[in-house]
ZADRENGU-615424 format. One record per residue: residue number from 0; residue in three letters; x, y, z of N, C-alpha, C in turn. Coordinates in Angstrom, 1 decimal, m for minus. Layout:
BEGIN
[pt NUM,ALA,[X,Y,Z],[X,Y,Z],[X,Y,Z]],
...
//
This chain:
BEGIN
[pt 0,UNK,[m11.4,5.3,3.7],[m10.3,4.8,2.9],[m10.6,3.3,2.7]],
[pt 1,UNK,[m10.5,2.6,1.1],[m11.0,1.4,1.3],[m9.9,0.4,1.3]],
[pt 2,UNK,[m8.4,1.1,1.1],[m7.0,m0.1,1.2],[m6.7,m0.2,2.3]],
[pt 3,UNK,[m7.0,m1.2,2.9],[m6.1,m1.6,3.9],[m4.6,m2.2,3.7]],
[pt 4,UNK,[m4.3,m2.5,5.5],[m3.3,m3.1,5.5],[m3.0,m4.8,5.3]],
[pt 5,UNK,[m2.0,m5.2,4.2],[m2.2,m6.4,3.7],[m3.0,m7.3,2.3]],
[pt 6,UNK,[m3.2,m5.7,2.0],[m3.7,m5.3,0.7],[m2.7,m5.9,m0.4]],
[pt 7,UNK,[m2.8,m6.1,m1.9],[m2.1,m6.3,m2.8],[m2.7,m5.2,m3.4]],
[pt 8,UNK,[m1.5,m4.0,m4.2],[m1.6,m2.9,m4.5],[m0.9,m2.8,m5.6]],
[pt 9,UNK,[m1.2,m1.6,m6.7],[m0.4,m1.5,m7.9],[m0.2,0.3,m7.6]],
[pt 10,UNK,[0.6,0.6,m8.0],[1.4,2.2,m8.0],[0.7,2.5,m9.4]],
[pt 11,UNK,[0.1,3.5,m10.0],[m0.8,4.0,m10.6],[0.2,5.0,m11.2]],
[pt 12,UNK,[0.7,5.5,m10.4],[1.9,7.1,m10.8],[2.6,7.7,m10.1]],
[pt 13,UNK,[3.8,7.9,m10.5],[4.7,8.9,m9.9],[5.8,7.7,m10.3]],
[pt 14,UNK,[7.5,8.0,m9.7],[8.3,7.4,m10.2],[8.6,5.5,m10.0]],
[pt 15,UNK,[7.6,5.2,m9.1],[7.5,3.7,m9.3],[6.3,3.2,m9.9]],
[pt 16,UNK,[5.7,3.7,m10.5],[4.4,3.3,m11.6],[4.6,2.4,m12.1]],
[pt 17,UNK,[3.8,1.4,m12.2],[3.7,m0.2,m12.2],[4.7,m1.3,m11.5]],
[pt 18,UNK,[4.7,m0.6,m10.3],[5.3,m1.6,m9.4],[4.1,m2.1,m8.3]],
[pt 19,UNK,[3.9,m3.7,m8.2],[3.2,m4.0,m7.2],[3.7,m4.4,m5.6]],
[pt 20,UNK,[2.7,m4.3,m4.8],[3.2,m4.7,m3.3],[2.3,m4.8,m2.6]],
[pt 21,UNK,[2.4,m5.0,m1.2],[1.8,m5.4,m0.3],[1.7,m4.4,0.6]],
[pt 22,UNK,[0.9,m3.8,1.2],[0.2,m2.7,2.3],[1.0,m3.2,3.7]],
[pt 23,UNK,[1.9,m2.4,3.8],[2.5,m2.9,5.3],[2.3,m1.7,6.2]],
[pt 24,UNK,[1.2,m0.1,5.9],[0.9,0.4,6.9],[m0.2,1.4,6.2]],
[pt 25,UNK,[m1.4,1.7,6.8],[m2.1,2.4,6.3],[m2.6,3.5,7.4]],
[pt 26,UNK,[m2.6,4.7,6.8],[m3.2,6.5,8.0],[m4.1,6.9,7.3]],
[pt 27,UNK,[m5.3,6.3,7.7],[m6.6,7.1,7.1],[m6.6,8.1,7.3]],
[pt 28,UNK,[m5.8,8.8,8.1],[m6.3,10.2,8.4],[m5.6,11.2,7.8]],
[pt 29,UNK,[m4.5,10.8,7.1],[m3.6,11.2,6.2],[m3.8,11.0,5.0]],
[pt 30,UNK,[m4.7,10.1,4.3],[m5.1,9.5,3.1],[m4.0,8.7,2.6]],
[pt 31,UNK,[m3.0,8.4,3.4],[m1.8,7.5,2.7],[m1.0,6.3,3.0]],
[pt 32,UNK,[m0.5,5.5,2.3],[m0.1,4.1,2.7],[1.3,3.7,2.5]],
[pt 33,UNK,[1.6,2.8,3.4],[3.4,2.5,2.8],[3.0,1.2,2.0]],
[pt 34,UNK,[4.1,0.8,1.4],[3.7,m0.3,0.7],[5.3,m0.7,0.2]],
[pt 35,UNK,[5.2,m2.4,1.3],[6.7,m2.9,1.0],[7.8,m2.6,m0.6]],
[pt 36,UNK,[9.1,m2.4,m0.3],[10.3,m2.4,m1.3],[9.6,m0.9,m2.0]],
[pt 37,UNK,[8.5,m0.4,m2.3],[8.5,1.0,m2.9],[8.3,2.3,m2.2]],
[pt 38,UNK,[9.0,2.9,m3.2],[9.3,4.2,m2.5],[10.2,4.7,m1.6]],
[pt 39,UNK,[11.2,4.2,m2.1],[12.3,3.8,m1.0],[13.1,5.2,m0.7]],
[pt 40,UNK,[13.4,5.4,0.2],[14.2,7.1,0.9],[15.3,6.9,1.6]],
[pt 41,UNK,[16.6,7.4,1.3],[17.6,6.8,2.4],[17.3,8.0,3.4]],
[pt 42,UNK,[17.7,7.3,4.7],[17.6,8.2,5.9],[19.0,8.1,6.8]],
[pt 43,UNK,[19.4,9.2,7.0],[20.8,9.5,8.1],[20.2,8.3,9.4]],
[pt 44,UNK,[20.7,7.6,10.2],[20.1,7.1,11.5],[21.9,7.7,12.4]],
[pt 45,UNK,[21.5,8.1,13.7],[22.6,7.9,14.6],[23.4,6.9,15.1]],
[pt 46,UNK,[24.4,7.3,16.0],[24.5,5.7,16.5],[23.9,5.4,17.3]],
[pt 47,UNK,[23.3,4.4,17.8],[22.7,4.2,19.0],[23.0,3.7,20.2]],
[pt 48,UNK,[24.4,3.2,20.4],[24.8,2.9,21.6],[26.5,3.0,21.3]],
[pt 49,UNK,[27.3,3.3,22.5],[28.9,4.1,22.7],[29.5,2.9,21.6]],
[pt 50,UNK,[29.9,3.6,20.6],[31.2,2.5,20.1],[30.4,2.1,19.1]],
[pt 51,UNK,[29.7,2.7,18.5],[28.8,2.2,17.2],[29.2,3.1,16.0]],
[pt 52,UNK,[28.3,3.3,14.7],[29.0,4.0,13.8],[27.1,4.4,13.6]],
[pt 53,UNK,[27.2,5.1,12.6],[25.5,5.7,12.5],[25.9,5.1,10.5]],
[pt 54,UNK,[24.5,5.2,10.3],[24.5,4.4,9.3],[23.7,5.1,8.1]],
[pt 55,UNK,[23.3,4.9,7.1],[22.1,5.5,6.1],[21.7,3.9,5.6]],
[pt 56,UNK,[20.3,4.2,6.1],[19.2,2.9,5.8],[18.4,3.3,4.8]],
[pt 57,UNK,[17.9,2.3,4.1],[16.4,2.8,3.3],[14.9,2.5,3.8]],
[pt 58,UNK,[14.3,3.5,3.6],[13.1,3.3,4.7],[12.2,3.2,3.0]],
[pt 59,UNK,[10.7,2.7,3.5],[9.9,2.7,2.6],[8.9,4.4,3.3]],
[pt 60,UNK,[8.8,5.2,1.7],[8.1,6.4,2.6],[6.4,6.5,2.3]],
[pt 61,UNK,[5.7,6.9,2.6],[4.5,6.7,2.6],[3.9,7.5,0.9]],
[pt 62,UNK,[2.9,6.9,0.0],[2.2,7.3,m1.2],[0.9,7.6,m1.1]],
[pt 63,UNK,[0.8,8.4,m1.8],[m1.1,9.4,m1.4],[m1.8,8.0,m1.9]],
[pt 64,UNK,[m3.1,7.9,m1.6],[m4.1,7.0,m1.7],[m4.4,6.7,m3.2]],
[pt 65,UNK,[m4.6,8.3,m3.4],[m4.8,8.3,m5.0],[m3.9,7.7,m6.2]],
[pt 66,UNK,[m2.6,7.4,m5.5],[m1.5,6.8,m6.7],[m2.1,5.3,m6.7]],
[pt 67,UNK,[m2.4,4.4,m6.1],[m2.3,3.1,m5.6],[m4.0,2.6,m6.0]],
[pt 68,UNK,[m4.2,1.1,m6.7],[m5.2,0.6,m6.8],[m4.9,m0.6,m6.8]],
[pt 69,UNK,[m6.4,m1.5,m5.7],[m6.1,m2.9,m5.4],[m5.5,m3.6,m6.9]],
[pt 70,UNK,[m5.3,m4.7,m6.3],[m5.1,m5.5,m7.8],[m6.1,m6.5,m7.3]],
[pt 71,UNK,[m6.9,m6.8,m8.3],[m7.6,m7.7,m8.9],[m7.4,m9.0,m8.0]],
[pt 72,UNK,[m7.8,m9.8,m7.1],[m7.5,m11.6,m7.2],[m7.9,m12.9,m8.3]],
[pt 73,UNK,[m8.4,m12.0,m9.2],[m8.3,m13.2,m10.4],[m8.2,m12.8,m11.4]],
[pt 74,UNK,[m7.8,m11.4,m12.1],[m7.4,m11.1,m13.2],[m6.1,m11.3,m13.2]],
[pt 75,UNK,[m5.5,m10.4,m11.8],[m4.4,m9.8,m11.5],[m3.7,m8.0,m12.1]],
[pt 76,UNK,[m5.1,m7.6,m12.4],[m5.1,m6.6,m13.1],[m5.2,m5.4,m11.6]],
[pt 77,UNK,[m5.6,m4.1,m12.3],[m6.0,m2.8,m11.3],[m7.3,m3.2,m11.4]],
[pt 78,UNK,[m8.1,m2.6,m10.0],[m9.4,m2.4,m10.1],[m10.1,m1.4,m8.9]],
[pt 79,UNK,[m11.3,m1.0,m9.1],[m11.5,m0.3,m8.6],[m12.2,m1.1,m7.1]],
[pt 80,UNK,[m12.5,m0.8,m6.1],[m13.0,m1.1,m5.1],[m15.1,m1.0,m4.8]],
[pt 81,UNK,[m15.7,m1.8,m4.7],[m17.2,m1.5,m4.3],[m17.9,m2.2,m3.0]],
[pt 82,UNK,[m19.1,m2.1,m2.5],[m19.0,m2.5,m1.3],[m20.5,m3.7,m1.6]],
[pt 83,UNK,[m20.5,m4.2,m1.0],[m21.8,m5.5,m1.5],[m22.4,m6.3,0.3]],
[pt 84,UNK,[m24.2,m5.8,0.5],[m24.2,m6.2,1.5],[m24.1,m7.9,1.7]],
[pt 85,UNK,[m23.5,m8.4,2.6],[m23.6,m10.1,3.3],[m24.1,m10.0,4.5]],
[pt 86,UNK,[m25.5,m10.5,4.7],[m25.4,m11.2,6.3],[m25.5,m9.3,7.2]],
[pt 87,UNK,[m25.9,m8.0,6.6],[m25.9,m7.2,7.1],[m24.5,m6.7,7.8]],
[pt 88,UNK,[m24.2,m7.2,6.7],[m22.5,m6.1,6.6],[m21.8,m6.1,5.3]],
[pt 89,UNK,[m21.6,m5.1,5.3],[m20.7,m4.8,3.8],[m19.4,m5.7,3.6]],
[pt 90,UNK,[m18.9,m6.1,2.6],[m17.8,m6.3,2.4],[m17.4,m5.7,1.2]],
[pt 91,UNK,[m16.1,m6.1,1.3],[m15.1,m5.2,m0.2],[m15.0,m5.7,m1.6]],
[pt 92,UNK,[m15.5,m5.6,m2.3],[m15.7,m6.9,m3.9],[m14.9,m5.5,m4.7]],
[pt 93,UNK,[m14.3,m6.2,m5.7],[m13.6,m5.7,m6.9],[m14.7,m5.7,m7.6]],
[pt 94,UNK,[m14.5,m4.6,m8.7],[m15.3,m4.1,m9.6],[m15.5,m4.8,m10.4]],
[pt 95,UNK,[m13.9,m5.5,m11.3],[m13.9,m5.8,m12.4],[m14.5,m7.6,m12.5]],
[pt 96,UNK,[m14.1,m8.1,m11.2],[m14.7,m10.0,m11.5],[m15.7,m10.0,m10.3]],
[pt 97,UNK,[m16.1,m9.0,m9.3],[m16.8,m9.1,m8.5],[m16.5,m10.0,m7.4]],
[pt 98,UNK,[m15.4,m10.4,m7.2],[m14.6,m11.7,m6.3],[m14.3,m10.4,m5.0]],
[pt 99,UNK,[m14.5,m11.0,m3.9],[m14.4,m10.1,m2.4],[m13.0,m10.4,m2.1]],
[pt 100,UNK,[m12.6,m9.0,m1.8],[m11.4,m8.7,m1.7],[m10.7,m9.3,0.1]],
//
């Protein structure tokens, strides 16, 4: 998986399509990432301690890999991801201005 966490991301599809954000959790093993203010889900929570009330919060819920592409750091466009050796390690470069992500 090549988005990490801390990533600037753009929603590609589904009902928040062209909303950007920032990577605040990534499950490679799951292929999918949260990504702050979208995708938002209200969830029942209980109360948690005698004398409290239980509440409905909005959580952010996690989006398949496939919906989401970096954005760019100097177009500020979408782009795709490629890998470029330095110094006998790969790093992350965008496609489109070749600037390392």
């Amino acid at each position: 998986m090549q988005i990490k966490k801390g990533d600037n991301v753009i929603i590609i599809a589904g009902k928040d399509r062209g909303k950007t954000g920032k990577v605040a959790r990534a499950f490679p093993g799951e292929g999918r990432v949260v990504i702050e203010g979208v995708n938002m889900a209200k969830r029942h929570q209980k109360p948690r301690k005698q004398g409290t009330k239980g509440q409905v919060v909005e959580v952010a819920m996690p989006l398949h890999i496939s919906n989401v592409m970096i954005v760019d750091p100097k177009t500020g466009k979408r782009s795709r991801i490629g890998k470029k050796l330095v110094g006998g390690k790969y790093i992350r470069v965008s496609k489109k201005s070749g600037i390392e992500i």
